[in-house]
Structure formats: C-alpha cells, structure tokens
MIKE-23854 format. One record per residue (C-alpha): residue in one letter; z, y, x. Coordinates in nm, 3 decimals. Layout:
{pt a; {Z; Y; X}} ...
END
This chain:
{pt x; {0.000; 0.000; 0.000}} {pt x; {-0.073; 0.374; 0.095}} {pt x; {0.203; 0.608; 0.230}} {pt x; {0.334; 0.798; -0.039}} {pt x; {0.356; 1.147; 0.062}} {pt x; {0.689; 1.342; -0.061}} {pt x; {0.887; 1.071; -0.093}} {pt x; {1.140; 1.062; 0.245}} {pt x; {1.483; 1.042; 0.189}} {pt x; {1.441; 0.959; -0.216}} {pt x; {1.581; 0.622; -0.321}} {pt x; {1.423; 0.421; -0.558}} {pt x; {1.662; 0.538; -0.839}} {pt x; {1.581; 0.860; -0.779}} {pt x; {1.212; 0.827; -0.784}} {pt x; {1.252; 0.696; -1.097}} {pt x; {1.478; 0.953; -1.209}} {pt x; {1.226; 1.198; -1.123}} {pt x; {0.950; 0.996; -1.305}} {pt x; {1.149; 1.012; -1.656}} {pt x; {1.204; 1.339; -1.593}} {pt x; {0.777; 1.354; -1.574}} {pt x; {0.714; 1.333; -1.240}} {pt x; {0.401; 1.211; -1.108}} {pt x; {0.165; 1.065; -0.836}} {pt x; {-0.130; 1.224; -0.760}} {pt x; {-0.438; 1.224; -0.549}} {pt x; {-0.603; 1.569; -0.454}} {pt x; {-0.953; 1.610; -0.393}} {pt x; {-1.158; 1.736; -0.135}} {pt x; {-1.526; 1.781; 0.017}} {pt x; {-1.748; 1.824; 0.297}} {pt x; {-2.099; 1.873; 0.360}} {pt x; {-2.326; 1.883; 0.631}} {pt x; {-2.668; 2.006; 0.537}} {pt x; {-2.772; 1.634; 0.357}} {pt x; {-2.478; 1.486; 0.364}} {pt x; {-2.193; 1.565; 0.096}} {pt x; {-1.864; 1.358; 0.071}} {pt x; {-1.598; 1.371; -0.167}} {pt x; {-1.289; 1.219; -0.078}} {pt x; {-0.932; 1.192; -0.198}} {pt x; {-0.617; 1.289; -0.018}} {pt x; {-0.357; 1.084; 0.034}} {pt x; {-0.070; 0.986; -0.244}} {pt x; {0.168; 1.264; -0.344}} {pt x; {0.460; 1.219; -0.541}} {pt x; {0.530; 1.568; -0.761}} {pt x; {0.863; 1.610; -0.865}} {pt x; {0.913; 1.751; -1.234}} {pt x; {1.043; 2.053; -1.141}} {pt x; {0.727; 2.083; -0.834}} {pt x; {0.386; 2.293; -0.867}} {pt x; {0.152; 2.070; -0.717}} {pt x; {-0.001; 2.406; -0.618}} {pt x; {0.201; 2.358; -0.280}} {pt x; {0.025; 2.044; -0.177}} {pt x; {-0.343; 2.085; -0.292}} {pt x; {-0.442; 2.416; -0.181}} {pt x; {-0.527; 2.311; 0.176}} {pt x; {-0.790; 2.034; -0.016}} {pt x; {-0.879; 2.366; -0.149}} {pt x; {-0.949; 2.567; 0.177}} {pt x; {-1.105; 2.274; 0.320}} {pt x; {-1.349; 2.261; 0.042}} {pt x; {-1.406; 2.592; 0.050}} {pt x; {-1.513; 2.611; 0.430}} {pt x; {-1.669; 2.242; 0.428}} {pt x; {-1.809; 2.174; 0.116}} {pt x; {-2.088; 2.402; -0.019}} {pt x; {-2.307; 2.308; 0.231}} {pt x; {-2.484; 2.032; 0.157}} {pt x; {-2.791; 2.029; -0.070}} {pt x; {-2.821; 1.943; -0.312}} {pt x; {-2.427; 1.821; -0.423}} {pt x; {-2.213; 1.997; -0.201}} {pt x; {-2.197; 2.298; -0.454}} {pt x; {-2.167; 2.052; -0.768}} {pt x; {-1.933; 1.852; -0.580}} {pt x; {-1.726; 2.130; -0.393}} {pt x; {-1.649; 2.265; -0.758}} {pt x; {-1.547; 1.983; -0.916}} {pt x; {-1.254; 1.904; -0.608}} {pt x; {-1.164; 2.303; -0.710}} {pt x; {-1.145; 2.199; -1.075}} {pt x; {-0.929; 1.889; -1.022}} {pt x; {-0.702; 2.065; -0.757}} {pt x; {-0.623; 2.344; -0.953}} {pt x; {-0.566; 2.120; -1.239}} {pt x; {-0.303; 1.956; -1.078}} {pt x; {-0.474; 1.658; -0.928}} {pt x; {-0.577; 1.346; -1.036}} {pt x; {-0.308; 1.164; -1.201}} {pt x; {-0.263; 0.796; -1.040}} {pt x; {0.107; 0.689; -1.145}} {pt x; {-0.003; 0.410; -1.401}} {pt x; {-0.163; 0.302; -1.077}} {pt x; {0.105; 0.328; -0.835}} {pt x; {0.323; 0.175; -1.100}} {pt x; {0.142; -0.121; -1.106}} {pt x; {0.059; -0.164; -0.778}} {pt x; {0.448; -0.134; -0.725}} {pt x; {0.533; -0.375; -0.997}} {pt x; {0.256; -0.659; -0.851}} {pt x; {0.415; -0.627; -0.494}} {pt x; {0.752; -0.713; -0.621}} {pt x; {0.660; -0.990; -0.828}} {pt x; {0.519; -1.175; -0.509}} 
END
C-alpha cells in the first residue's frame, strides 16, 4: 500500500475519529507537458482532517500545473484545467478506496 501522507503520529483510533468526524483521503492532480507529450498524474495519498482545507496540500499540484502543463498540444490545456478543477475542488475523493484496501490487508 501507498504512504499515506498526513498521517504521522495519528493512531488508528484517531484516524478513525477523524473519519466520522468527515475526514477524508484524497489524491490531487497534476500535469505536465512537453510540446507532444501531456501527462496527468496523481499525487500521492493525503489524509484531510475535518477541520483541514485541503487548499494547504494541493496548491503546489497547482503551481506545477500551471508552469508544466499548458504546453503540450493538443491536451495539455484541456488537461492542465481539469487538474485546476479537481484541485480546487478539493481533490479526488479515494477513502471508499483506502477503506477497502485497508480492510482486505487485515483480513489476510
């Protein structure tokens, strides 16, 4: 399983704690071009507290987009605004995911 960013120093009951409370995982997005080539990618796990902006953590997919990815042709513009739109958003939602995943690992 992926590192879990945001998560050091929380015990399990407190992750879940925070997750009744409506806290979430999420995956920001982010991309780059270079003249024919245009890749979106996702960050890496974050765990968003309930009372956390996920502002904090996603505007640095941001900036990278916004230096990186309007380059290519023809999807690094198409591409470049849809990682804006999901950042500022508050990132894709994955916890059903993580959850899961979680709950498989533990039944092994």
């Amino acid at each position: 399983m992926a590192i879990i960013e945001n998560t050091e120093g929380l015990s399990t009951d407190q992750i879940n704690d925070e997750l009744r409370k409506g806290a979430k995982f999420v995956v920001f997005s982010y991309t780059i071009s270079v003249i024919v080539i245009t890749l979106r990618r996702g960050s890496d796990i974050y765990f968003i507290k309930s009372d956390e902006s996920s502002f904090k953590y996603s505007w640095k997919y941001s900036l990278l987009t916004l230096f990186l990815g309007w380059w290519g042709i023809p999807f690094g513009p198409i591409f470049s605004l849809v990682s804006f739109y999901k950042n500022f958003t508050g990132g894709k939602d994955i916890t059903q995911e993580v959850l899961s995943q979680l709950n498989a690992a533990l039944q092994q």
